[in-house]
C-alpha positions in Angstrom: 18.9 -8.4 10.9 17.1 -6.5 14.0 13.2 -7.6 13.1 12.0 -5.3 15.5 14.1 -2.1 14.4 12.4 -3.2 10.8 9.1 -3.3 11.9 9.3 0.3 13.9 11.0 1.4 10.0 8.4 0.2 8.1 5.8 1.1 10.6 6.8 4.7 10.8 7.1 5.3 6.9 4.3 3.9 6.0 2.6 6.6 8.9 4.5 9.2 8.5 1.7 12.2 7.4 3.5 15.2 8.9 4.6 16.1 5.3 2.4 16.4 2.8 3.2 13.7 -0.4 4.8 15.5 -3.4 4.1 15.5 -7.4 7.3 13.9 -8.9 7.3 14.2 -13.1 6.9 11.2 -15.2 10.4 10.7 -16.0 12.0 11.4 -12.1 9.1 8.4 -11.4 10.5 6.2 -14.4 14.2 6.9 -13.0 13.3 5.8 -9.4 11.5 2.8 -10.8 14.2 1.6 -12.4 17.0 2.3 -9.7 14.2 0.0 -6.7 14.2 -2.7 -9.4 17.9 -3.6 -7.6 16.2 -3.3 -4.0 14.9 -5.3 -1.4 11.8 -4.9 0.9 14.4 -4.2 3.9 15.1 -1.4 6.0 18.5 -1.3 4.2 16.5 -0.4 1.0 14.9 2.5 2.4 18.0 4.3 3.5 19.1 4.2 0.1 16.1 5.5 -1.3 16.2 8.3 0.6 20.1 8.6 0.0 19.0 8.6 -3.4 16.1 11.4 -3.7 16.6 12.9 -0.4 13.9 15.0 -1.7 11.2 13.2 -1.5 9.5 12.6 2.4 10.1 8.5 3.5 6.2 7.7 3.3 6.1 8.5 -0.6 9.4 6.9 -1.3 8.1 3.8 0.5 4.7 3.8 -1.5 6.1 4.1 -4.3 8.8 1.3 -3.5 5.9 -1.2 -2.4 4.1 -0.6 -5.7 6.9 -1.1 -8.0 7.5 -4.0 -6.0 4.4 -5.8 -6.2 4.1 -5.0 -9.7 7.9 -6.7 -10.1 6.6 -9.4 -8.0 3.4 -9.4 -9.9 5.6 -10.5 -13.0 7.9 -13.3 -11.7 4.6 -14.7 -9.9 4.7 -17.4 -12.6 8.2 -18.6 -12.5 8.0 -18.9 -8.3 4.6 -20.6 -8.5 6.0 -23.7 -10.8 5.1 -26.9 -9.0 9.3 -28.0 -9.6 10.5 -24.8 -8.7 7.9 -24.9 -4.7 9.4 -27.9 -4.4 12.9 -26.8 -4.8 12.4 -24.0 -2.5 11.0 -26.5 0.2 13.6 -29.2 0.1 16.4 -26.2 0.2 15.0 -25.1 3.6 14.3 -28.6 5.4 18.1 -29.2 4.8 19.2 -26.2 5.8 16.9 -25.8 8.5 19.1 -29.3 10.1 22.7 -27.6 9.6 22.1 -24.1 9.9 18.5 -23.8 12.2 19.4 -20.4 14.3 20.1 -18.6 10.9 17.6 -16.3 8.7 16.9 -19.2 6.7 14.0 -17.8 4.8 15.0 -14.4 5.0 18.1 -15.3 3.0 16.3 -17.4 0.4 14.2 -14.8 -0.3 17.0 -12.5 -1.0 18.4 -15.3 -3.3 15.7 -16.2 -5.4 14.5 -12.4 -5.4 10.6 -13.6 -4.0 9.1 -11.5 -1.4 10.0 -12.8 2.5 6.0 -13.1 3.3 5.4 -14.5 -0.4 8.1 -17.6 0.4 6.9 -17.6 3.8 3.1 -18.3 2.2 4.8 -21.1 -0.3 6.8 -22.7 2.3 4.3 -23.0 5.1 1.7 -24.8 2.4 4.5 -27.5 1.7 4.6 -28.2 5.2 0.9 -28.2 5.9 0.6 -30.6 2.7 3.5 -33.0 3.9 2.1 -33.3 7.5 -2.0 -33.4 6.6 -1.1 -35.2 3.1 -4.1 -32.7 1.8 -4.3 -29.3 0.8 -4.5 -26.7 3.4 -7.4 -24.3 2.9 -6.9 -20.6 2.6 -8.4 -19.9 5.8 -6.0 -21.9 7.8 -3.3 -20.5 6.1 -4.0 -17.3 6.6 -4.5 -17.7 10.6 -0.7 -19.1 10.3 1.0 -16.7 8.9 -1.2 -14.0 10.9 -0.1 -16.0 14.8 3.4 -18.0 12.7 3.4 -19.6 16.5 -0.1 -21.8 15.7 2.2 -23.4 13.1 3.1 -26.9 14.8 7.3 -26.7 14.0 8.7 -24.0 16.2 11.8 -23.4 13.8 9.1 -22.8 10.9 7.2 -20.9 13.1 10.3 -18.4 14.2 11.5 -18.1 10.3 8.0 -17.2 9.0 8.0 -14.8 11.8 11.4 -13.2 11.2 9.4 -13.0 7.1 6.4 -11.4 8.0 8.1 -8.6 10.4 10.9 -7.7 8.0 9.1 -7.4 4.7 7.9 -3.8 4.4 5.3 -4.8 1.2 3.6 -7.9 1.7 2.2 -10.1 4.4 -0.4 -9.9 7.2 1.3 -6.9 9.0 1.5 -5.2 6.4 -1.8 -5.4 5.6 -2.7 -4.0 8.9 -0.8 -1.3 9.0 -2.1 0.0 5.4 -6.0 -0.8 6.5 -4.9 1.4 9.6 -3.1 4.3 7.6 -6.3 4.4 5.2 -8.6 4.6 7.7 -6.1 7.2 9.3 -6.5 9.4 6.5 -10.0 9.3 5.6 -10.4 10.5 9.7 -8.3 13.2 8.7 -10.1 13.9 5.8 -13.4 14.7 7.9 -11.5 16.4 10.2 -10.6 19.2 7.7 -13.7 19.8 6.7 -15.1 20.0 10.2 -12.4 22.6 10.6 -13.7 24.3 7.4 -17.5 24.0 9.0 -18.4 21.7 5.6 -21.4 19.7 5.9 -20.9 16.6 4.1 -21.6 12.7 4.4 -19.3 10.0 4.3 -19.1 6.4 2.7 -20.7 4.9 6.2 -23.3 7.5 6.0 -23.9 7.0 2.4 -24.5 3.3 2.5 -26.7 3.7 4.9 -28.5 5.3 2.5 -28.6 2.9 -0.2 -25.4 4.0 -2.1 -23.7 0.8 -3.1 -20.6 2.2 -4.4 -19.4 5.7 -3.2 -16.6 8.0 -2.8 -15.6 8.6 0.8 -17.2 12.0 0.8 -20.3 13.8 -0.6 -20.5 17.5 0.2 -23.9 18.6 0.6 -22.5 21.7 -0.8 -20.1 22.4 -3.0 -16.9 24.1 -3.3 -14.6 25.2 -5.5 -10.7 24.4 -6.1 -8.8 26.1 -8.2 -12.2 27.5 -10.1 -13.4 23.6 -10.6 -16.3 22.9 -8.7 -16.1 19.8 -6.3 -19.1 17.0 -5.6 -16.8 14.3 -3.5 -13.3 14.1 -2.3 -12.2 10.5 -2.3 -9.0 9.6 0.0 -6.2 7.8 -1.3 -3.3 7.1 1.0 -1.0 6.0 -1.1 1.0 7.7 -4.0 -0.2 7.9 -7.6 1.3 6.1 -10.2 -0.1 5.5 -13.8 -1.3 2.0 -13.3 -2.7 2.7 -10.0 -4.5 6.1 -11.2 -5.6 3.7 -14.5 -7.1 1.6 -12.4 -9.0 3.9 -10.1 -10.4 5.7 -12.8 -11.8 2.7 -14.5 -13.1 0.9 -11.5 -13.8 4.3 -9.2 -13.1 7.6 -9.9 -15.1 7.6 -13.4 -18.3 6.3 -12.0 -18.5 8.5 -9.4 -18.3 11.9 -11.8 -21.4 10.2 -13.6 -23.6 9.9 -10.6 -22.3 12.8 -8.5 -20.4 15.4 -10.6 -17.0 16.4 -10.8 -14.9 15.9 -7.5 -11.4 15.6 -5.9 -8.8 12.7 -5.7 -6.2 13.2 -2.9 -3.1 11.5 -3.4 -1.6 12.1 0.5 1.8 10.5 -0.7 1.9 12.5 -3.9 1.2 11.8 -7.3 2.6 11.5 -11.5 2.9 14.8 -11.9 1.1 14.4 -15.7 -2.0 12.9 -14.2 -3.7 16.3 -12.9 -4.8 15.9 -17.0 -8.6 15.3 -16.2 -9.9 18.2 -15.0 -11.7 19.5 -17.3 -13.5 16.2 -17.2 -14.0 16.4 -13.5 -11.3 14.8 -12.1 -9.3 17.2 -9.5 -5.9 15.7 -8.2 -4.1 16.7 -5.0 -1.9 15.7 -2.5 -3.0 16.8 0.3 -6.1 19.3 1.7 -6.5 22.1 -0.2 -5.5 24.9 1.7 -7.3 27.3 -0.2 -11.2 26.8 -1.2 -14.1 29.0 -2.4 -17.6 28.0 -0.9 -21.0 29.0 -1.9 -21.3 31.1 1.5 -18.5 32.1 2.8 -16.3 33.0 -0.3 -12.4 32.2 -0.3 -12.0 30.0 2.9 -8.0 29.6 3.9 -6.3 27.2 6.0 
């Protein structure tokens, strides 16, 4: 497996904002679920996905891959976790690691046992760390060797949690990276278009500054209107919405922010369940990408 050609793949799809994300219906998102429940986090995986709904751009077929992914992952967390079954795992690689050290070791396992690479990666290291320091490892020196794998004093450990942490396209520290850098990416975006648009508003920095504790990424200082629904805040989500994920935002976000600011806008740059844009008589707005057409208090109907 080329790590590096995996890395550019994931890297690229997870970046991609040239096209904007797309609304898929609840049942297309229930059929793609089921068909990624056979996948890996691979670049193999993605080509297939995109075989499959070749209409659908890369970045929202890989958002929506990693979050049926976690969520699977979320639900077998148990069953890997078990003290036996660590311990199983661990003993598998030393041997193998003596008879077979210049293969994919925990690539392959991973694919076995149907864990994510960066997940077994996480598992395996803390075995070591436990068997060499006879003591638990603490979070933070964990972390630092699975972000540098090359700190980790066994070179052969160190290249195999490397060859985990490139290749898996939903969890680990690159990963992590890349989607703080793609959110970031986005909300910059964001303010772009509404310089473009000559809308003063503040943003969650500003806001804080402030005294706002918890925020929405924008506040307009004026108002405007989308599709004849007035808009307080826009909030940026790079990512696509699904009905756990929406669920979620509501509860913890989106729902406060209508009772202190008004009614706003959620965009969903990788798309969104179709069936969720259900809240806007409420004050919820849902889009997946800019508005290309908004009405301001000034300047009437203000076009892209």
């Amino acid at each position: 497996m080329d790590s590096a050609a995996d890395s550019r793949f994931s890297n690229s799809c997870i970046s991609d904002k040239r096209v904007n994300g797309m609304q898929v219906c609840r049942a297309e998102y229930r059929a793609i679920g089921r068909f990624v429940e056979q996948l890996r986090p691979t670049r193999q995986c993605m080509k297939t996905l995109q075989t499959q709904f070749p209409h659908l751009p890369p970045s929202t077929l890989l958002s929506i891959f990693s979050q049926e992914y976690q969520k699977r992952m979320k639900r077998s967390m148990g069953r890997h976790h078990a003290p036996d079954v660590v311990k199983a795992y661990y003993q598998r690689y030393r041997s193998e690691a003596k008879t077979r050290p210049t293969a994919p070791l925990l690539l392959e396992l991973a694919n076995q046992v149907d864990l994510s690479p960066a997940l077994l990666a996480r598992l395996i290291v803390e075995c070591f760390l436990e068997e060499r320091e006879a003591s638990v490892p603490s979070r933070h020196i964990l972390n630092n060797m699975l972000r540098e794998p090359y700190s980790i004093p066994d070179l052969l450990l160190a290249k195999h949690v490397e060859q985990c942490t490139v290749n898996d396209c939903c969890y680990g520290p690159l990963v992590d990276c890349i989607k703080h850098a793609i959110g970031l990416e986005h909300e910059d975006l964001l303010r772009d278009k509404l310089r473009e648009r000559s809308l003063s508003f503040l943003d969650e920095n500003q806001l804080r500054v402030k005294g706002y504790d918890k925020t929405p990424d924008i506040i307009l200082e004026v108002p405007i209107a989308v599709d004849g629904h007035i808009v307080h805040w826009i909030e940026s989500k790079a990512s696509f919405g699904d009905d756990h994920s929406h669920r979620t935002y509501l509860n913890e976000q989106f729902w406060s922010y209508c009772n202190r600011f008004g009614p706003g806008l959620v965009i969903y740059w990788y798309g969104f369940v179709s069936e969720l844009d259900c809240q806007r008589d409420r004050g919820i707005l849902l889009r997946d990408g800019f508005p290309s057409d908004i009405v301001t208090l000034c300047q009437g109907p203000a076009r892209s």
